[in-house]
N, CA, C and O of each residue as an XYZ file, in Angstrom:
220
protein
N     -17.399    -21.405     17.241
C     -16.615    -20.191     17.272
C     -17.534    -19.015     16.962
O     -18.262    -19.032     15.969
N     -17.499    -18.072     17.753
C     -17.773    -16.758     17.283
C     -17.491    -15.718     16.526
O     -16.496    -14.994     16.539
N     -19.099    -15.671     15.399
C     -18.303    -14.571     13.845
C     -18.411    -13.149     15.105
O     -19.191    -12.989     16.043
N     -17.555    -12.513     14.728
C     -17.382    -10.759     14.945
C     -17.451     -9.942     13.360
O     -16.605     -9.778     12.481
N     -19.130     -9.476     13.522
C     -18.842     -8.746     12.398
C     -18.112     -7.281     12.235
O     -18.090     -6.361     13.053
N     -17.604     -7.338     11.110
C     -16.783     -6.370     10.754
C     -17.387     -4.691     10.863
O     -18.366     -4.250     10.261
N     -16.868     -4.257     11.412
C     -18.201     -2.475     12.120
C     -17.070     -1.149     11.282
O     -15.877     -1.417     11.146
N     -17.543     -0.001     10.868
C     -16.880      0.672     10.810
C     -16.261      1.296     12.233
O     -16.880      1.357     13.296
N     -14.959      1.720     12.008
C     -14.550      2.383     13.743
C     -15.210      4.075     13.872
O     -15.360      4.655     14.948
N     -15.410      4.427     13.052
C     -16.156      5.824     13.257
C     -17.722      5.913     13.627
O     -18.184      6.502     14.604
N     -18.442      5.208     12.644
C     -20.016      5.194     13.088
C     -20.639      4.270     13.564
O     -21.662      4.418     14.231
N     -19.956      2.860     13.209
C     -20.613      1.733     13.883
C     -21.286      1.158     12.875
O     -22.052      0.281     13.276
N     -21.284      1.365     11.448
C     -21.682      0.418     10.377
C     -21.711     -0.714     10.598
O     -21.084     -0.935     11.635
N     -22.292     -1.977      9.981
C     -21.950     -2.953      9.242
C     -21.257     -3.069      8.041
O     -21.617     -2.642      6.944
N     -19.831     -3.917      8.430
C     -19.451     -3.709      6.777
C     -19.377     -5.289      6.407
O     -18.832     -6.287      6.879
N     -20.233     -4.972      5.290
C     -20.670     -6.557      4.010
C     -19.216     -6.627      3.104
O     -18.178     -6.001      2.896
N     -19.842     -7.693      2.783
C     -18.781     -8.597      1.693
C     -18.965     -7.545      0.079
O     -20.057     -6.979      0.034
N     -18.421     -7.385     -0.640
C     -17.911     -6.734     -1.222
C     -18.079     -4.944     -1.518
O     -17.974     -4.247     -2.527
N     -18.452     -4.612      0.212
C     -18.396     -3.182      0.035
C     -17.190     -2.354      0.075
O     -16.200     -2.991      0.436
N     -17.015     -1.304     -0.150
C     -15.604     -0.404     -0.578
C     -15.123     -0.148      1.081
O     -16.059      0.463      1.596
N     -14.274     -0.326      1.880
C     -13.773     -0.092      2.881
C     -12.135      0.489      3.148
O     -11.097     -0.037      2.746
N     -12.255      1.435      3.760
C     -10.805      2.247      3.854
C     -10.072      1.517      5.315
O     -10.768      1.595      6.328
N      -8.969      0.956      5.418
C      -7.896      0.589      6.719
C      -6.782      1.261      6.790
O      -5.856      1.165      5.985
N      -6.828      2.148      7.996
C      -5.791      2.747      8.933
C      -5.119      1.635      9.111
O      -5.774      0.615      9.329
N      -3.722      1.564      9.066
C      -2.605      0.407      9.641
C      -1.524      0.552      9.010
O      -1.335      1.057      7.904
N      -0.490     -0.102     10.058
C       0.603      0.157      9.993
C       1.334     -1.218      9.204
O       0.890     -2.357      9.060
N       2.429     -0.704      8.835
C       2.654     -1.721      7.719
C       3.944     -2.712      8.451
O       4.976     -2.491      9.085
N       3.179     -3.944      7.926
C       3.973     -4.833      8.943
C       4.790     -5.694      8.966
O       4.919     -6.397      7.964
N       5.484     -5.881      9.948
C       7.333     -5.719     10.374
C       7.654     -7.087      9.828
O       8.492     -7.029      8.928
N       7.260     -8.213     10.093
C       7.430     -9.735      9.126
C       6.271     -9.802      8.349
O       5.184     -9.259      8.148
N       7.304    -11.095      7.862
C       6.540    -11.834      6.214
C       6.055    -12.818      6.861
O       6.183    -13.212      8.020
N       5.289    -13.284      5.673
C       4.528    -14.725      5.851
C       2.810    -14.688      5.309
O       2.066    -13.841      4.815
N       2.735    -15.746      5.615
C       1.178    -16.060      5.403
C       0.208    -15.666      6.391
O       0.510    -16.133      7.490
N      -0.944    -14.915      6.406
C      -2.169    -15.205      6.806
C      -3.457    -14.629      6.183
O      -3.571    -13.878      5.214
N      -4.350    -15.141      6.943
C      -5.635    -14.857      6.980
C      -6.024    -13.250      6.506
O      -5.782    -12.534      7.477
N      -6.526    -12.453      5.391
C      -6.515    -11.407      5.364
C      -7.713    -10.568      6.116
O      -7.606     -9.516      6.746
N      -8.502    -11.098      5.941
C      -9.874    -10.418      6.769
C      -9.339    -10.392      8.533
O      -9.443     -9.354      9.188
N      -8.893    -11.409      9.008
C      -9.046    -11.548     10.273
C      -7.131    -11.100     10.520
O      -6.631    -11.569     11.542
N      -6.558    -10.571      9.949
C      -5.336     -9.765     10.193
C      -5.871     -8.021      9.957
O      -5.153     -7.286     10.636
N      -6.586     -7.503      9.428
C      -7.177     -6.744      8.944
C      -8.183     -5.912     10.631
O      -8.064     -4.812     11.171
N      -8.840     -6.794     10.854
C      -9.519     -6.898     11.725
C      -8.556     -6.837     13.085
O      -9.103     -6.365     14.082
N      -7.683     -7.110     13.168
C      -6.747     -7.255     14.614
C      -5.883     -5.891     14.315
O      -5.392     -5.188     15.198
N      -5.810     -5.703     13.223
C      -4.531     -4.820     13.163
C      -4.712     -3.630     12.538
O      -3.758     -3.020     12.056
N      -5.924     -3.194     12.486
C      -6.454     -1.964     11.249
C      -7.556     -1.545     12.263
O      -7.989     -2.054     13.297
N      -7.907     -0.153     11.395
C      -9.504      0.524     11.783
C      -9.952      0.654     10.511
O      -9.393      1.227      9.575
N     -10.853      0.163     10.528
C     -11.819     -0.330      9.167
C     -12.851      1.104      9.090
O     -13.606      1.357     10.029
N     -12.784      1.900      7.984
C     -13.335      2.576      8.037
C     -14.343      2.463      6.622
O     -13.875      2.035      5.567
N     -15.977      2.962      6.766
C     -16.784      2.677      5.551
C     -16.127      3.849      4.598
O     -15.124      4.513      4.860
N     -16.651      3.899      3.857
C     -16.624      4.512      2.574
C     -17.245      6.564      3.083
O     -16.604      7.614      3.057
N     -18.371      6.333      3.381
C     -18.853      7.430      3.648
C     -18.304      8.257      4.964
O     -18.554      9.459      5.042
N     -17.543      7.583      6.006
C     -16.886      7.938      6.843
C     -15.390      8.561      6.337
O     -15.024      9.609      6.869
N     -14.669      8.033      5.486
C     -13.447      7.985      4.607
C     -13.572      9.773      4.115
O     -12.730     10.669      4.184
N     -14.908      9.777      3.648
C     -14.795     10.897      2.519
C     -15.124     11.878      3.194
O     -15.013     12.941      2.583
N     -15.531     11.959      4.342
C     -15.766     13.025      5.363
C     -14.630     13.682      5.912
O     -14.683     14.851      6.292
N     -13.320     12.783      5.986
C     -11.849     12.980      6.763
C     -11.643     14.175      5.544
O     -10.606     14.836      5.497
């Protein structure tokens, strides 16, 4: 399987494992269980930290 690493949507970062990251998304309509990184990733714009503070 293929990793897709996680990019900021504004500059094109790399974003690592325990860096500070801001997500645009909408809050969602059922319950249940999943995967948080890879729901995050389908359903958000991952934005870095230094991109965040520029808005």
């Amino acid at each position: 399987m293929f990793k897709v690493k996680p990019k900021c949507t504004s500059c094109g970062k790399d974003i690592h494992g325990g860096e500070v990251v801001y997500v645009e998304m909408r809050y969602p309509e059922y319950a249940g269980m999943t995967e948080i990184k890879r729901y995050l990733e389908n359903e958000g714009k991952i934005y870095c930290q230094e991109c965040h503070s520029k808005k």
